[in-house]
VODO-972603 format. One record per residue: residue in one letter; x, y, z of N, C-alpha, C in turn. Coordinates in steps of 0.1 Angstrom, whole numbers, plus 5000, padded with zeros to 4 digits. Example, Ala and Ser with C-alpha at 12.3 -4.5 7.8 and 13.67 -1.06 7.14 Angstrom:
A513249435078512349555078513249675078S512849785071513749895071512950005079
REM end
This chain:
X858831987636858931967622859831847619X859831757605860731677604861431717590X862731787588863531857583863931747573X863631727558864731627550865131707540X865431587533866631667521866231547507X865931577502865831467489866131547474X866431417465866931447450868031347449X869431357440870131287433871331337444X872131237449873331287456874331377450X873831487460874631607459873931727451X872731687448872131797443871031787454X870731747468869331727473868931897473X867631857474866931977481866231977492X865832117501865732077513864032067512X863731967525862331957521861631917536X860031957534859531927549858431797547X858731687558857431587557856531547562X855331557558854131597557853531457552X852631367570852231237564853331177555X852531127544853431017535854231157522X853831297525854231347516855731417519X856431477510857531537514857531687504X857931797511856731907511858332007503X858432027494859632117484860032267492X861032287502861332417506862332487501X862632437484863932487480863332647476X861732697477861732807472862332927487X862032847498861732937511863032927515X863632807514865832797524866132747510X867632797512868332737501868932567505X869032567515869232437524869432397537X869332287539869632337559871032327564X871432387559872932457563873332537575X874732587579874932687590873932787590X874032857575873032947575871732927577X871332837574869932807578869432787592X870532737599870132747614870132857625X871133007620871833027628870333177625X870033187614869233287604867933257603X867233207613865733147614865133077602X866033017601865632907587864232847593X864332787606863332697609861832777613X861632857618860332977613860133017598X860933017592860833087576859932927573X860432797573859532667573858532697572X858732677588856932667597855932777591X856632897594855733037582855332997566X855932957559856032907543854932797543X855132677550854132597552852732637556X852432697567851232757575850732837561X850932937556850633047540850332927533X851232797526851032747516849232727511X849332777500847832687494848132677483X848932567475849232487468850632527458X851532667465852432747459853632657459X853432527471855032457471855132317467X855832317460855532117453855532007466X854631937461854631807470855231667463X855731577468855931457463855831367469X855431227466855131137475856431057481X856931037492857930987498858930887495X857430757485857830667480858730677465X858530827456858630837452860030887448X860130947457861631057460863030927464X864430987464865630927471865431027483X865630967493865731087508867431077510X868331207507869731207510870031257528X870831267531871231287544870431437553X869431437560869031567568869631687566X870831687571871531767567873031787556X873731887551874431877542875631847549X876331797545878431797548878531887559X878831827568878931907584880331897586X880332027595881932097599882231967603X882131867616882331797623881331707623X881931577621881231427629881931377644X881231437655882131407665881431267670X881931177676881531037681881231007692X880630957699881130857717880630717714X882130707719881730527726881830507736X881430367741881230287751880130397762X879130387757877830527761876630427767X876930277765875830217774876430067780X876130037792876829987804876729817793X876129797789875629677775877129637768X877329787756878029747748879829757756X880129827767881129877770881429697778X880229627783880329507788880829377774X880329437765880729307756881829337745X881929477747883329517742884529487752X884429437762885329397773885929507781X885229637775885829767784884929837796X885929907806885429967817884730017816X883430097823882530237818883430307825X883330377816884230517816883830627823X884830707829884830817843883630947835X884630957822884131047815883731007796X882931087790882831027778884031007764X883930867760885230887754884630967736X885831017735885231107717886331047713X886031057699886631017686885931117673X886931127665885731187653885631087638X884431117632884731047621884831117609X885131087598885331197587884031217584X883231337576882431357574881931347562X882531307557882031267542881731107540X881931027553881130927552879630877550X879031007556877731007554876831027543X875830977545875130947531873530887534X872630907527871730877527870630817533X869530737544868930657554869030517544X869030537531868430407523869530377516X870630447518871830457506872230377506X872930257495873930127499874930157514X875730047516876630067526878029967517X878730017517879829967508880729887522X880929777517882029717524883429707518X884429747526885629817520886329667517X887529697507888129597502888829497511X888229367511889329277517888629297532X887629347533886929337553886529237548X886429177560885729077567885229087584X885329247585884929277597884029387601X883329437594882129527588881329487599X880929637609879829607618878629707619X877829667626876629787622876829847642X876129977638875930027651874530177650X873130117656872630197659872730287669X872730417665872530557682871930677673X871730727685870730857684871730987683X871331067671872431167664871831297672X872731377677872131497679872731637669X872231727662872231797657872831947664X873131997659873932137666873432237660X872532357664871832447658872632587660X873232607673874232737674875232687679X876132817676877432797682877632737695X878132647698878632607712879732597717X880332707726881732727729881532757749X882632637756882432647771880632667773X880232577769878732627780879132617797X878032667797878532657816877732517820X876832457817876132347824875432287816X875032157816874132047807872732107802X872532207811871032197808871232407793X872432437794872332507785872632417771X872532347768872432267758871632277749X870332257759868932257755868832397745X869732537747869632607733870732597723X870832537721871732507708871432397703X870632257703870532177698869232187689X869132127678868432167665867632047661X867731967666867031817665867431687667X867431607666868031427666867631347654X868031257649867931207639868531017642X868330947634869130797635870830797629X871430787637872430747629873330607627X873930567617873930417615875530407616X876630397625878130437627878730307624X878730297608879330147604880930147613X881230027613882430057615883429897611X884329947610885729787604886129757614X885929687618886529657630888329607631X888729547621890229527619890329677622X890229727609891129847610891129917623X889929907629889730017637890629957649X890729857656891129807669892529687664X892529697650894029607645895329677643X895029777636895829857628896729967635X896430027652897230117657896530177656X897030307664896030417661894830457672X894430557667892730567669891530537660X890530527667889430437662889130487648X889630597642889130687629889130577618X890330517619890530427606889630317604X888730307615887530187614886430257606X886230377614884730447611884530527597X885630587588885130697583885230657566X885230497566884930507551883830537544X884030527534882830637520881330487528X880330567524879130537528878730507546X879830497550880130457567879430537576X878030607574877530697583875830717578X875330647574873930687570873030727581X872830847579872030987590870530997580X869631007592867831047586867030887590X865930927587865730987574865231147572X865131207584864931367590865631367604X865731517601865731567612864631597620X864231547633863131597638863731747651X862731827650862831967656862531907674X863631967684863031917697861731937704X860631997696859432017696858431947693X859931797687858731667679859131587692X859931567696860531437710860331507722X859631417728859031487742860331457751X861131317751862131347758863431287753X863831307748865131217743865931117751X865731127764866631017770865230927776X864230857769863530777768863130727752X863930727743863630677729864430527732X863430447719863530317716864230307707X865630217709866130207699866330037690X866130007682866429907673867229877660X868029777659868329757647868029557643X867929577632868029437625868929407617X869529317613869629247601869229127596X869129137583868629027577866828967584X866529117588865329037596865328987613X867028957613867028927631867829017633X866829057648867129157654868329147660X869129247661870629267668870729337680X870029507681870329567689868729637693X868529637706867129677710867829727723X867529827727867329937742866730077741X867030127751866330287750867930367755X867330507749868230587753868430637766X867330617773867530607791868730497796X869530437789870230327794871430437793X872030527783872730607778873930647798X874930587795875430697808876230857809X875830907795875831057797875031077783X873631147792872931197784873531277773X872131327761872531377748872731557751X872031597765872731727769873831707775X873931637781875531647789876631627781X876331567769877531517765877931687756X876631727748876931887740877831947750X877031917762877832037772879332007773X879831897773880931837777881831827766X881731817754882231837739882431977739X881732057741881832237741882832267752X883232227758884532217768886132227758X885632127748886932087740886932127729X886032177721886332237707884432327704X884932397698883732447693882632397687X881632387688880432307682879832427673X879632397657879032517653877832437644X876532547641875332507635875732397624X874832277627874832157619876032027619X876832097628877731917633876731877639X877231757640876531627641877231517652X876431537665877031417674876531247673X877431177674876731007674877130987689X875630947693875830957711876430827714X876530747702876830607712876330477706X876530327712875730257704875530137714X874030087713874129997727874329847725X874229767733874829677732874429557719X874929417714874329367706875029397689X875929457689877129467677877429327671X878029337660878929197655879929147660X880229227667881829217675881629167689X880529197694880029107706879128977704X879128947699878328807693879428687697X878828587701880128457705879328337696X879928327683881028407678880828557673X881828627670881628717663880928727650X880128817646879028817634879328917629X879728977614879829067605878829067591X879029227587878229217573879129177561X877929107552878529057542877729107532X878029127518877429167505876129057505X875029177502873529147498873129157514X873429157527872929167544872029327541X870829307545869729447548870029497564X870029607568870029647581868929737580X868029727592866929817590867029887608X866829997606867230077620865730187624X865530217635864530247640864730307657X864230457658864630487668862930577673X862030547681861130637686861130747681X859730837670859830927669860731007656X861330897655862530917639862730877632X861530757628861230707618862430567615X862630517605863730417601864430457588X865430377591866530327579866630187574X867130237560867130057556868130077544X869630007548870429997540870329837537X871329807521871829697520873329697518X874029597522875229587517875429567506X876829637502877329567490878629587490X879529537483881129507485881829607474X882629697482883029787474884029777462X884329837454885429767441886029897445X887429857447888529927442888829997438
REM end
């Protein structure tokens, strides 16, 4: 299934889509929330849909705003330097083990939503990776491959980031990543029953039309199970956080010279299977 959310920010509702349509399940879930994952939200769907003969509204895709897959998650946890590419032109080692970071979670917002550039950057960068979704509790798993029950789907996610703040300022990387609009997730969630294998997806991003970042998730040096399993070591994972596995090579920041977004730049993102995103910049006011 591909799980979205559409309406006016912060009132979405949850919804299933269907071709070019997007299929109203605010009668069958209230949303796709903890409760919704942990309480067979995703059979109540599939059942609701399969019955339907013409009891649930439809709307056309083009017609609707699509807001974030899922709602305000406990946790946005992060990894970087996740492919041998970007850790090369970020000038860093590959790493023994995966590095985390978190980002706030209210940076997220919408596949199509503006992306606000914060006041006074001049160092605004884009980063495609592949989001994994958290459907049950995840505490100490014993091995990578229990993973495989607790994860609830994958999705695109877009991990803007400032680069001053983030690598100028002291600190940890938070102060780069977690401003307002800084996270555009969807445009669904797809169910692991839609991706045949997740460590073979295509990933792409553009701007402005030229392309920036193109690889697969096969390049990834700790898969999207290993890493659940390896995050559940260190804090609890509960239904609907949200991991950002990473981001491959081909950033602003690795560009000679360096390249950033500037007000009116389009970024269009695309990952196998998960359809795209398409933000524009714009410069935030104070």
């Amino acid at each position: 299934m591909r799980l979205a959310r559409f309406g006016v920010p912060g009132a979405e509702r949850p919804g299933l889509i269907v071709g070019e349509d997007i299929v109203d399940m605010s009668k069958v879930v209230n949303d796709y929330d903890r409760y919704f994952w942990t309480n067979g939200g995703s059979r109540r769907v599939a059942e609701a849909f399969e019955l339907d003969q013409g009891r649930l509204s439809r709307f056309r895709l083009d017609s609707v705003r699509l807001g974030p897959p899922v709602p305000l998650p406990e946790k946005l946890v992060c990894v970087g330097i996740n492919y041998p590419g970007h850790a090369a032109e970020s000038g860093s080692a590959a790493p023994k083990e995966p590095v985390l970071f978190m980002k706030a979670p209210n940076s997220i917002v919408g596949p199509f939503d503006d992306v606000l550039i914060p006041p006074n950057s001049s160092k605004t960068d884009w980063e495609v990776e592949l989001a994994v979704i958290i459907g049950a509790k995840a505490r100490y798993l014993s091995d990578p491959s229990a993973a495989l029950g607790v994860i609830a789907g994958y999705s695109i996610s877009n991990d803007v980031s400032e680069r001053t703040n983030q690598l100028e300022r002291g600190g940890q990387w938070v102060k780069g990543k977690s401003a307002e609009t800084f996270n555009p997730l969807g445009p669904f969630v797809a169910t692991p029953d839609e991706i045949e294998d997740p460590d073979s997806l295509d990933l792409c991003l553009s701007v402005n039309n030229a392309v920036r970042q193109q690889s697969n998730t096969g390049e990834c040096m700790f898969s999207p199970t290993y890493l659940v399993w390896y995050i559940s070591q260190f804090m609890v994972l509960e239904p609907g956080d949200i991991i950002n596995t990473g981001t491959p090579a081909g950033v602003g920041l690795g560009m000679n010279p360096p390249c950033y977004l500037n007000d009116g730049d389009i970024m269009e993102l695309s990952i196998t299977g998960l359809g795209t995103q398409r933000q524009t910049c714009r410069q935030a006011i104070a």
